[in-house]
ZANUNU-304562 format. One record per residue (C-alpha): residue number from 1; residue in one letter; x, y, z. Coordinates in nm, 2 decimals. Each point is the difference from the previous one (the first is absolute). Layout:
N
NUM | A | X | Y | Z
...
This chain:
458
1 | X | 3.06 | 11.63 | -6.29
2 | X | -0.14 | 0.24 | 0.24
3 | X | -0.15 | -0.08 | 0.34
4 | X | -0.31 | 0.14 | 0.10
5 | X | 0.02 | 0.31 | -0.21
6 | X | -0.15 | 0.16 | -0.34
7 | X | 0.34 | 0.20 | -0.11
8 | X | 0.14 | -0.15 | -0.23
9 | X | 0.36 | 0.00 | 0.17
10 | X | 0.26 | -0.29 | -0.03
11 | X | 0.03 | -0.27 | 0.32
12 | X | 0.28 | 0.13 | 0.10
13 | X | -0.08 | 0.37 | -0.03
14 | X | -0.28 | -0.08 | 0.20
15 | X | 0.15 | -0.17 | 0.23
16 | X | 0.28 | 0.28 | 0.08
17 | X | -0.29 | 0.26 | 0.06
18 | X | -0.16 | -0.23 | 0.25
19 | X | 0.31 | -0.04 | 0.21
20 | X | 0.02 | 0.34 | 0.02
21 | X | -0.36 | 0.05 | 0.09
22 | X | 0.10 | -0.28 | 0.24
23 | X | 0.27 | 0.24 | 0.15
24 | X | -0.24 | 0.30 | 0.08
25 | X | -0.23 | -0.22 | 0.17
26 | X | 0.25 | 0.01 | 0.27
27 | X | -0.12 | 0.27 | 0.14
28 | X | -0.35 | -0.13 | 0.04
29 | X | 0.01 | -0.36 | 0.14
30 | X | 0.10 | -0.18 | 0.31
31 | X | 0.20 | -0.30 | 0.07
32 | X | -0.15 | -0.34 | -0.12
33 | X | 0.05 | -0.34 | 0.02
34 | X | -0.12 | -0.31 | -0.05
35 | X | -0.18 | -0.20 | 0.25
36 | X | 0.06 | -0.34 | 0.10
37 | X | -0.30 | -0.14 | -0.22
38 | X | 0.19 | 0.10 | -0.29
39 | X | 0.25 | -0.28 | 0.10
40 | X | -0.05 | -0.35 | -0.20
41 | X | 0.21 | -0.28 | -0.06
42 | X | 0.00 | -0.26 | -0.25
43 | X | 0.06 | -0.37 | 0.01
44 | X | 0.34 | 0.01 | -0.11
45 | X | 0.10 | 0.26 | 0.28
46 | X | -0.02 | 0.30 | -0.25
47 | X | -0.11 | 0.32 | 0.24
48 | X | -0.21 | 0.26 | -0.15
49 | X | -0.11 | 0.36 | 0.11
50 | X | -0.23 | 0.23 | -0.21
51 | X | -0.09 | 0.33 | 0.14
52 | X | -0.28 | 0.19 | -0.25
53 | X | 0.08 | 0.35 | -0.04
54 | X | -0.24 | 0.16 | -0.32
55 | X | 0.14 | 0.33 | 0.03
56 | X | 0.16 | -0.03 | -0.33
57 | X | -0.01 | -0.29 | -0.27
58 | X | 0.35 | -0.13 | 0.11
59 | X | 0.17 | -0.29 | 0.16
60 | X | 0.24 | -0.13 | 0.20
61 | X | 0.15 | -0.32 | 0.03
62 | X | 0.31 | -0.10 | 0.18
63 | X | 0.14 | -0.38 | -0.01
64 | X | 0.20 | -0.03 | 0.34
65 | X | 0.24 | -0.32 | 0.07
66 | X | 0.11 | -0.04 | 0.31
67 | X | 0.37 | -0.01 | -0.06
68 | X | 0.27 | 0.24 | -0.02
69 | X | 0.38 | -0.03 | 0.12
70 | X | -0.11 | -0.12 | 0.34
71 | X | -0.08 | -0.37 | -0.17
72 | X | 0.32 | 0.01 | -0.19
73 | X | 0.19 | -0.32 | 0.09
74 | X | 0.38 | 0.03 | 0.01
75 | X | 0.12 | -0.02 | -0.35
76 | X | -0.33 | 0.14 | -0.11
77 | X | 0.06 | 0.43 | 0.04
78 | X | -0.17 | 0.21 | -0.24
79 | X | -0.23 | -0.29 | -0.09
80 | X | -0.33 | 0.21 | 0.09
81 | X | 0.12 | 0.29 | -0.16
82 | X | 0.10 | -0.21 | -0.34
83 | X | -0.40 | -0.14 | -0.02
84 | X | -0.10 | 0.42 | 0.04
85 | X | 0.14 | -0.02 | -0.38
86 | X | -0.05 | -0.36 | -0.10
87 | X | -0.36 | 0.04 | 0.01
88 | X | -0.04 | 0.25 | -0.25
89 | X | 0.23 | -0.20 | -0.25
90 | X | -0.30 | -0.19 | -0.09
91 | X | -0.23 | -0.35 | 0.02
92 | X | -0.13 | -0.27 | -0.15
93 | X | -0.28 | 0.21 | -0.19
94 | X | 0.14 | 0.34 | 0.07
95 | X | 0.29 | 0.13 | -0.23
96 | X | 0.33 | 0.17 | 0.16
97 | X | -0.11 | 0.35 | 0.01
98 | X | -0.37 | -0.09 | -0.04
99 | X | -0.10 | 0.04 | 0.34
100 | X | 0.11 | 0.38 | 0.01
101 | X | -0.10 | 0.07 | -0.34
102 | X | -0.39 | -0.12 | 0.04
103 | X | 0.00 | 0.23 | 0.35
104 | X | 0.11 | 0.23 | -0.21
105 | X | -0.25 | -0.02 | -0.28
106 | X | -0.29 | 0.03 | 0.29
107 | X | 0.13 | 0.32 | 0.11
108 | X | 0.14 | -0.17 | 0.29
109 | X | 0.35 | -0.04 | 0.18
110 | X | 0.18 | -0.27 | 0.16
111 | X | 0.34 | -0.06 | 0.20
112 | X | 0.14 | -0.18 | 0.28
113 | X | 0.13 | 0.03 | 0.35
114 | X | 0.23 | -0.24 | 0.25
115 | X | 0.11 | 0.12 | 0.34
116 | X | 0.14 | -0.22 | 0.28
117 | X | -0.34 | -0.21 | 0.05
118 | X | -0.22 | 0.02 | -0.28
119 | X | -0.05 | 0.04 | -0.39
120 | X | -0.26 | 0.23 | -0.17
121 | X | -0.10 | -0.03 | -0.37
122 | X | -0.22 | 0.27 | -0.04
123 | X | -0.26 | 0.13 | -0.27
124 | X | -0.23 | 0.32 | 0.01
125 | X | -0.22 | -0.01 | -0.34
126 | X | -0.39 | 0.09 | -0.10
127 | X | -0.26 | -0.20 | 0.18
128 | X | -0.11 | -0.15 | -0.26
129 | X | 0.35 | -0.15 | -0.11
130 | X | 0.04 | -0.22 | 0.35
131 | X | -0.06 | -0.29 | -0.14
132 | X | 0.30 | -0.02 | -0.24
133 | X | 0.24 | 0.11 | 0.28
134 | X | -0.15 | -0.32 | 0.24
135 | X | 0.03 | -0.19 | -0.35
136 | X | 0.39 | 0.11 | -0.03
137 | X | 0.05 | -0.08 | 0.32
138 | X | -0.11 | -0.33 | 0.04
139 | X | 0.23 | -0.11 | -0.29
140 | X | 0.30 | 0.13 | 0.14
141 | X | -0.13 | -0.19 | 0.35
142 | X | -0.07 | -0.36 | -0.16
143 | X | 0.23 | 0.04 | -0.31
144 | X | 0.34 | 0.19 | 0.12
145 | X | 0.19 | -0.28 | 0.11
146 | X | 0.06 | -0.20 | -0.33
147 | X | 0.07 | 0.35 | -0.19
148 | X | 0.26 | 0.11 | 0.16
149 | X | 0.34 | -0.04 | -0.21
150 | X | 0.39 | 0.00 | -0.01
151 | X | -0.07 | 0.34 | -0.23
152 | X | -0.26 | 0.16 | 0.21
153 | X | 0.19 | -0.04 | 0.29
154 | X | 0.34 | 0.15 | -0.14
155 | X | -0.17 | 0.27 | -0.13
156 | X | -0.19 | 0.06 | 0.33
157 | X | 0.34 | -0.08 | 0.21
158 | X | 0.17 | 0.32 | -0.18
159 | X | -0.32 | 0.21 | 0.06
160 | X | 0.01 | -0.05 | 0.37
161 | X | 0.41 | 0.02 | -0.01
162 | X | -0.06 | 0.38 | -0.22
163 | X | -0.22 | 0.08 | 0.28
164 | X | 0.15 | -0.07 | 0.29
165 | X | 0.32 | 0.22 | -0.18
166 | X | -0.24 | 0.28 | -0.06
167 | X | -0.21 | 0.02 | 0.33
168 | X | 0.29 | -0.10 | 0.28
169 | X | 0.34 | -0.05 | -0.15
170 | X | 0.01 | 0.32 | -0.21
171 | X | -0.25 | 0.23 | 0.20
172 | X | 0.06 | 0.26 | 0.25
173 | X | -0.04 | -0.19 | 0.32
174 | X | -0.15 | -0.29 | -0.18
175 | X | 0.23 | -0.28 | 0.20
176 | X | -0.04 | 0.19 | 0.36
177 | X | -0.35 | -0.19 | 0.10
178 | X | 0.10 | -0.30 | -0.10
179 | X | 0.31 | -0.02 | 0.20
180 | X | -0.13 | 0.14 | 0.31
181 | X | -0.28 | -0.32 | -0.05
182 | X | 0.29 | -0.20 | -0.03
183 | X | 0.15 | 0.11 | 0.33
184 | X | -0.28 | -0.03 | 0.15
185 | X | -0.14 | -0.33 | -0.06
186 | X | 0.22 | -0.31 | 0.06
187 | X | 0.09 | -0.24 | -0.27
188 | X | -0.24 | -0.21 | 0.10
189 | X | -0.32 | 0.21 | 0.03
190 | X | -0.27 | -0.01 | -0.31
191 | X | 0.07 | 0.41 | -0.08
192 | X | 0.39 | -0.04 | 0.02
193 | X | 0.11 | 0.05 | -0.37
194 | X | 0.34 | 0.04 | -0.15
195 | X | 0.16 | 0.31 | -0.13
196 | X | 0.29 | -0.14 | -0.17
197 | X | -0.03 | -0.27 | -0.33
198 | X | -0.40 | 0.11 | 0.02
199 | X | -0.07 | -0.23 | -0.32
200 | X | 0.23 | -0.26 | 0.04
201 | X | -0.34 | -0.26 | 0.09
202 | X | -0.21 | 0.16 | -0.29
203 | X | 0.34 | -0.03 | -0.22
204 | X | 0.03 | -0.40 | 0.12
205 | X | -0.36 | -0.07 | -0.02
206 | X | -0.13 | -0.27 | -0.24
207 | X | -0.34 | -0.05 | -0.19
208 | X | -0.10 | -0.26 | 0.22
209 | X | 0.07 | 0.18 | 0.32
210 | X | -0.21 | 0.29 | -0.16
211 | X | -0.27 | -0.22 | 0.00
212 | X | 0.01 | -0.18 | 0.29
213 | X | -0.07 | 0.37 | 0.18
214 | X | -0.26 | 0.08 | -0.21
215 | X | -0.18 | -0.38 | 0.09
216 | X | 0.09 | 0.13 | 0.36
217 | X | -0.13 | 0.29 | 0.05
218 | X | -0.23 | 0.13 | -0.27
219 | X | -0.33 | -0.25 | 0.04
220 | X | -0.33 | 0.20 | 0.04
221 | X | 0.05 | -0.16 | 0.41
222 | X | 0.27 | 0.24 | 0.04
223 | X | -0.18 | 0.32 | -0.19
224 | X | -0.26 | 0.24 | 0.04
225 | X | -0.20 | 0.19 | -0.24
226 | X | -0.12 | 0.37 | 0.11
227 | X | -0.27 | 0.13 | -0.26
228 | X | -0.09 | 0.31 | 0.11
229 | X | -0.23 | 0.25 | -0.26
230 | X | -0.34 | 0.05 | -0.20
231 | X | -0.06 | -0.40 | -0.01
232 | X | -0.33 | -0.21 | 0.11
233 | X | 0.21 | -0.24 | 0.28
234 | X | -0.25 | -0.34 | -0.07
235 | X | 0.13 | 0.06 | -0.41
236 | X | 0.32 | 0.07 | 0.13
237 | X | 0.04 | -0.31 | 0.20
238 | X | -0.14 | -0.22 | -0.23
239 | X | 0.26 | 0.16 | -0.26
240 | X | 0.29 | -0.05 | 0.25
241 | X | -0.16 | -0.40 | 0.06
242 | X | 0.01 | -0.08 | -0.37
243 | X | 0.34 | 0.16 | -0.11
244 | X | 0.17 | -0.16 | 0.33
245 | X | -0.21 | -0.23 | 0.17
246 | X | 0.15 | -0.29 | -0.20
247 | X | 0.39 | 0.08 | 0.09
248 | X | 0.11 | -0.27 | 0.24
249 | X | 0.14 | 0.10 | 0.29
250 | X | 0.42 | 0.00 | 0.09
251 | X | 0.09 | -0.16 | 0.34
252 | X | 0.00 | 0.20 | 0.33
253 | X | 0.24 | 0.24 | 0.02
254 | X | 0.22 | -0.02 | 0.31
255 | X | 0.00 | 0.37 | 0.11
256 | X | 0.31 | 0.16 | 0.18
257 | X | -0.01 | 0.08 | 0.37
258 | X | -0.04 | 0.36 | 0.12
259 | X | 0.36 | 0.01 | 0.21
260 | X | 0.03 | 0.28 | 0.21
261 | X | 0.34 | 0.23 | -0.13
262 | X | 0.24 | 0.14 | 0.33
263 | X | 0.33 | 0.09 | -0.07
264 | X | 0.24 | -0.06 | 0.22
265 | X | 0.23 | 0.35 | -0.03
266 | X | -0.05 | 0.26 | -0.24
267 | X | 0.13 | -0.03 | -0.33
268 | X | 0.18 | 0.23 | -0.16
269 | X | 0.06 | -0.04 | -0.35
270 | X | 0.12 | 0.26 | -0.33
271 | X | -0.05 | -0.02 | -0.35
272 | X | 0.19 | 0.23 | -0.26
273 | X | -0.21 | 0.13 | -0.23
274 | X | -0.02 | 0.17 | -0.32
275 | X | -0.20 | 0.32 | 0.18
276 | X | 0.06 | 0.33 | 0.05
277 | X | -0.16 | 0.00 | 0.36
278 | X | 0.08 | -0.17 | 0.30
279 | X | -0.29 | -0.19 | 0.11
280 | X | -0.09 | -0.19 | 0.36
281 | X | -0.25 | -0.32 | 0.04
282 | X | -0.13 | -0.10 | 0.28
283 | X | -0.17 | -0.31 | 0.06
284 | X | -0.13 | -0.19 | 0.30
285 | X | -0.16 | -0.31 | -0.01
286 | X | -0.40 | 0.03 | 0.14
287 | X | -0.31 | -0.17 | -0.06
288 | X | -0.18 | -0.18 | -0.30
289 | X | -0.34 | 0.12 | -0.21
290 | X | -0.31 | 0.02 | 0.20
291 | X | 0.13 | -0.07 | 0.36
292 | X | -0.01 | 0.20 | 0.28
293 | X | 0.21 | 0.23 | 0.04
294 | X | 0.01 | 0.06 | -0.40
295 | X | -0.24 | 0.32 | 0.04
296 | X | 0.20 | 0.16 | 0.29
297 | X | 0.35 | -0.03 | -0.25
298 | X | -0.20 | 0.14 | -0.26
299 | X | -0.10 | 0.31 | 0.18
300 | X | 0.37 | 0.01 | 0.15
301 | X | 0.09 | 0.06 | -0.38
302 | X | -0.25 | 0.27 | -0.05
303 | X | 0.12 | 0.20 | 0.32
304 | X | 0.34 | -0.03 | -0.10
305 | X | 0.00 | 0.07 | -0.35
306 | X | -0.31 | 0.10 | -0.16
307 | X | -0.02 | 0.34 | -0.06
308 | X | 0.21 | 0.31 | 0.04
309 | X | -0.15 | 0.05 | 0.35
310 | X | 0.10 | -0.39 | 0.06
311 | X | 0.34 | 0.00 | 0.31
312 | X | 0.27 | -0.11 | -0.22
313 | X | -0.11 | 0.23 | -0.30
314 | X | 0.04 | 0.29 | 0.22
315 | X | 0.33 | -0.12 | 0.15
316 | X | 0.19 | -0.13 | -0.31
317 | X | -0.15 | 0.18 | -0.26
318 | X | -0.08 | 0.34 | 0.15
319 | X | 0.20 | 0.04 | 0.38
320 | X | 0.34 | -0.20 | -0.06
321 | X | -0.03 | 0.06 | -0.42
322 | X | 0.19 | -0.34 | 0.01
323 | X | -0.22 | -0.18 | -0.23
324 | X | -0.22 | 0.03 | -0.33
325 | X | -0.25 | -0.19 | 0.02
326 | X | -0.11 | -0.29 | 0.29
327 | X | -0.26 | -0.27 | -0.02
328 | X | -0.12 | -0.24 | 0.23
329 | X | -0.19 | -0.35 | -0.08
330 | X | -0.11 | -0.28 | 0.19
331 | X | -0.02 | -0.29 | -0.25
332 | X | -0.25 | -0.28 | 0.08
333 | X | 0.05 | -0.34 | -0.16
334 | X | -0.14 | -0.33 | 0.09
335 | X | 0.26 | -0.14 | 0.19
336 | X | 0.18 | 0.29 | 0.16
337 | X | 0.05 | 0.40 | -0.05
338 | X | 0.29 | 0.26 | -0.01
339 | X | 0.00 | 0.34 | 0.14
340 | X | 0.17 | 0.22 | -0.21
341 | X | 0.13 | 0.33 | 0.03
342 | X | 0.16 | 0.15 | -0.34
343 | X | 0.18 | 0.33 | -0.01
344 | X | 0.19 | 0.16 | -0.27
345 | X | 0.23 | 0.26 | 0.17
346 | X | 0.14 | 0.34 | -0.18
347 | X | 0.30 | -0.08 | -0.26
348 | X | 0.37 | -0.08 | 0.19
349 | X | -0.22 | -0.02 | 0.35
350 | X | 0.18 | -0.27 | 0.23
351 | X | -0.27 | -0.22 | 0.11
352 | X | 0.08 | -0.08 | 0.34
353 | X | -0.10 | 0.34 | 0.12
354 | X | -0.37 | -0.07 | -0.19
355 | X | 0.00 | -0.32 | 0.14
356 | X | 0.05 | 0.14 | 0.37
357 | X | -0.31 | 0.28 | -0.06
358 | X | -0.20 | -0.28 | -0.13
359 | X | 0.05 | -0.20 | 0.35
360 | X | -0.07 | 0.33 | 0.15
361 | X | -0.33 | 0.04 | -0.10
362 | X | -0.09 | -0.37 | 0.03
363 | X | 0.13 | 0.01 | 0.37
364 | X | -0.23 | 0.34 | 0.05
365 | X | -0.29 | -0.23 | -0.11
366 | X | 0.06 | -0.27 | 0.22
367 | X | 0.06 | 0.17 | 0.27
368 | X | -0.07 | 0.38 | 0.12
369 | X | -0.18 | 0.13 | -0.33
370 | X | -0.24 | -0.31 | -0.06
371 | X | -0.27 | 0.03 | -0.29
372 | X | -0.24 | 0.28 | 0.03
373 | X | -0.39 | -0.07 | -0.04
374 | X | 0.00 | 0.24 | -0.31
375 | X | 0.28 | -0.18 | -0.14
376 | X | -0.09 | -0.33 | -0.02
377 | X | -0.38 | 0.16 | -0.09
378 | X | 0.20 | 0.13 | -0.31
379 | X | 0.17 | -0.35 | -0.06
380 | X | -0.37 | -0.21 | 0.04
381 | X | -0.14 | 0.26 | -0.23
382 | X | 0.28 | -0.03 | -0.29
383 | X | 0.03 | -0.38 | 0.03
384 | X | -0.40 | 0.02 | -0.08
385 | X | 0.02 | 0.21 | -0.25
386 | X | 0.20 | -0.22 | -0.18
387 | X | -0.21 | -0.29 | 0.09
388 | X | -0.27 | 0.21 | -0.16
389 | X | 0.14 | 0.14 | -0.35
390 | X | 0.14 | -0.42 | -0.05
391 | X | -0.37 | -0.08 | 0.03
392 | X | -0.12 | 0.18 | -0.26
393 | X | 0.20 | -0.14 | -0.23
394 | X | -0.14 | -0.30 | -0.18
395 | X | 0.34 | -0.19 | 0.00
396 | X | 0.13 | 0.08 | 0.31
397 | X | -0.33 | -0.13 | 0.17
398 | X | 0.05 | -0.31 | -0.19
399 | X | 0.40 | -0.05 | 0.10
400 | X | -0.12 | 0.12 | 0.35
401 | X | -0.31 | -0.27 | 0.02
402 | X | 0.24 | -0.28 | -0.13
403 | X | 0.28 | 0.11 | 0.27
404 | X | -0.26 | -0.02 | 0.28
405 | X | -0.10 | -0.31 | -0.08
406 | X | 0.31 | -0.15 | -0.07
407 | X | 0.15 | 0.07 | 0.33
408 | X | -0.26 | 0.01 | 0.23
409 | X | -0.33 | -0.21 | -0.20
410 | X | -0.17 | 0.36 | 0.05
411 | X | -0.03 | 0.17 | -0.31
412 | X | -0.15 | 0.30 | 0.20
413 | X | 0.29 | 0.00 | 0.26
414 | X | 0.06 | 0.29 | -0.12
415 | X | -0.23 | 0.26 | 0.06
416 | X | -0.10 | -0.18 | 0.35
417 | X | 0.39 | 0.09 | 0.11
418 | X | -0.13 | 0.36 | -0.04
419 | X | -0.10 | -0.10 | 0.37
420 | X | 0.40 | -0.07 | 0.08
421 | X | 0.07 | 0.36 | -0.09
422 | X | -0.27 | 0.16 | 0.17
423 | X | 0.08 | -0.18 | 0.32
424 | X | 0.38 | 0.18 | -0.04
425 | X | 0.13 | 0.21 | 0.28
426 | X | 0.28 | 0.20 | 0.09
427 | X | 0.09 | -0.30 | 0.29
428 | X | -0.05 | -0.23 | -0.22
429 | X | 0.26 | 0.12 | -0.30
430 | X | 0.22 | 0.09 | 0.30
431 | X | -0.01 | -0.31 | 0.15
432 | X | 0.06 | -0.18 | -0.33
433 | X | 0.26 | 0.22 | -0.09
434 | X | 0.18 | -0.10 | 0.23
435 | X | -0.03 | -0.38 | -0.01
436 | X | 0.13 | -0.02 | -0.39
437 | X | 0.20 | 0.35 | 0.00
438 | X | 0.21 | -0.12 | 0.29
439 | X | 0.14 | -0.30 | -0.17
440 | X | 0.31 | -0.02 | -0.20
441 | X | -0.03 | 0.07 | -0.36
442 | X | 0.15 | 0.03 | -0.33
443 | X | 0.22 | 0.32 | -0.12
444 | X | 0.08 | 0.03 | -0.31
445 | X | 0.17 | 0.30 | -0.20
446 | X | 0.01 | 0.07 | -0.30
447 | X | 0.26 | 0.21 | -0.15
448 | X | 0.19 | 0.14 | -0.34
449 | X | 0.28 | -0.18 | -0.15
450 | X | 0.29 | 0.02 | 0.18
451 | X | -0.16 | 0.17 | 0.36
452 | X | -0.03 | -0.23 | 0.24
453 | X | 0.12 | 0.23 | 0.23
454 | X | -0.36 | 0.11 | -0.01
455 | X | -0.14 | -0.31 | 0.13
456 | X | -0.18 | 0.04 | 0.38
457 | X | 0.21 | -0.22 | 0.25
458 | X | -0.10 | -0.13 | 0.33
């Protein structure tokens, strides 16, 4: 099967060479979006985006639910991240494996995502294959719930257990984020999350409570579809209305309130680690995805830590020679954020000392050595750059356009908060600076077995 072409290549050979030819485009286009005529709903509350792109005979589609560890109950941790595997285990007309195995045989591929507020289940295949991904979809939408059983949910329980051992128990580092969250957040917020006995819910968890949080959260009123590639949107649509239109919808969902984060000291905490290199966290509680002062933190980052010519590069890296490497994030979720500043120092470095220059520079900033004007120029520039390179990227739009419309009902929210960026200025990053950077935060060090001597203390 070969789309649009006379060679006589294979689906999937095909489809390799177009996402490369995909790749070089780069270069050439701009940022796109889809506009807010591309937003429907159907009856049952099922929202759908399609943004037509012919540049190359491939599509896009992303399947995003509105949950993620944010809706998870008490009880109920690691439930979101259990369905990210569940759903490929198979339904009522789809095999276990099936689903993967027919993306395959298009020349296609296909995975999925969880984070703290959502769930992707992506696919990127040939145009002319969409149909059987909305198809495989659709079955796993209306039909998951009375497929799921006591052996597909042991087998997935150990997959999600082997995983967690490989990415944060037994990696460098892997535990460090997660227990800073945990400082950060109290018990009570939607983001706090436990480090210790991490599977014990999944471990307790029966059949019937699997299902019940399927029934909960998975109708098509709680997803969005994002098609985005070489597809005609009134065929698409109509596809989209016959393979889901018939789904009845779940009950509301009961969303969880956006609670502002202060801390009331800072908090230091340690974790002994099997590393090599000390390594210092830093992490203040800020802001949540799309509001105001989300931009100015972002260009903060960039200033900071973007860059060899970026301030803390120069003094940690290159001045002081304290540190290896430093990077500096403001993460945006739906409910809240977290400044973080992450910095692995040289080998037997006492991190007090690179806590101290990292205060250094931050208290420059907010006070005699605010942001310059070709600094934060540098920052707006780089932050849309990125915008620009995730645009041209089939899947990434699609992810994107879902996100948007999630959170704020504007799939193109996106590329109008370009206008949020522009509007940066050195006051402004100053001034915000100093409204998040001032507060108490989280410090956490890590450090090899048997060193906490390393450990920065107040």
């Amino acid at each position: 099967m070969v789309p649009r072409s006379s060679c006589l290549l294979s689906a999937t050979l095909m489809f390799l060479l177009c996402s490369m030819a995909d790749a070089a485009a780069q270069e050439t286009t701009g940022l796109r979006s889809a506009a807010a005529s591309d937003v429907h709903q159907l009856a049952n509350g099922l929202s759908v985006i399609i943004a037509r792109d012919t540049t190359l005979p491939i599509a896009a589609v992303v399947v995003s639910y509105h949950v993620g560890v944010a809706n998870e109950d008490p009880g109920r941790a690691e439930f979101s991240h259990l369905f990210e595997h569940l759903m490929f285990m198979g339904s009522r007309h789809v095999a276990r494996g099936e689903h993967l195995r027919r993306i395959q045989d298009a020349g296609g591929s296909a995975d999925a995502t969880t984070d703290f507020d959502r769930t992707y289940y992506y696919q990127q295949v040939p145009a002319n294959e969409l149909e059987v991904v909305l198809w495989l979809e659709s079955d796993r939408m209306k039909f998951m719930s009375s497929s799921i059983t006591h052996e597909a949910l042991d087998l997935q329980r150990s997959v999600i257990e082997n995983e967690h051992r490989q990415r944060r128990v037994n990696a460098p580092y892997g535990m460090a984020f997660w227990k800073a969250l945990s400082a950060l957040y109290p018990p009570d917020h939607p983001y706090a999350l436990p480090t210790d006995n991490w599977l014990a819910d999944l471990h307790g968890a029966t059949v019937a409570d699997v299902v019940s949080f399927f029934q909960r959260f998975y109708g098509p009123n709680n997803a969005t579809i994002a098609i985005v590639g070489d597809v005609d949107p009134p065929s698409a649509l109509r596809m989209v209305q016959n393979y889901f239109g018939d789904i009845p919808p779940g009950a509301a969902v009961t969303r969880p309130a956006a609670v502002p984060v202060r801390l009331d000291r800072d908090r230091y905490t340690m974790l002994e680690d099997q590393v090599e290199i000390p390594a210092l966290f830093l992490m203040w509680p800020t802001t949540r995805l799309f509001s105001s002062d989300e931009a100015e933190l972002q260009v903060l980052a960039g200033i900071l830590a973007d860059g060899a010519d970026s301030r803390l590069h120069r003094r940690l890296i290159e001045h002081d020679r304290i540190a290896q490497s430093v990077t500096v994030t403001q993460d945006s979720w739906a409910l809240a954020g977290q400044f973080r500043i992450d910095v692995h120092a040289t080998p037997g470095h006492d991190l007090t000392p690179v806590r101290n220059a990292v205060d250094e520079e931050i208290a420059q900033l907010l006070g005699a050595k605010p942001p310059t004007e070709h600094e934060v120029a540098r920052a707006v520039n780089q932050i849309e750059r990125s915008m620009a390179q995730r645009s041209e990227t089939r899947l990434r739009r699609a992810m994107d356009l879902a996100m948007n419309y999630t959170f704020t009902g504007d799939a193109d929210a996106g590329t109008r908060n370009l206008t949020r960026y522009r509007r940066v200025t050195p006051a402004s990053v100053q001034a915000t600076a100093r409204r998040y950077l001032s507060a108490r935060r989280v410090v956490l060090s890590v450090v090899p077995q048997g060193q906490p001597r390393l450990q920065a203390v107040p």
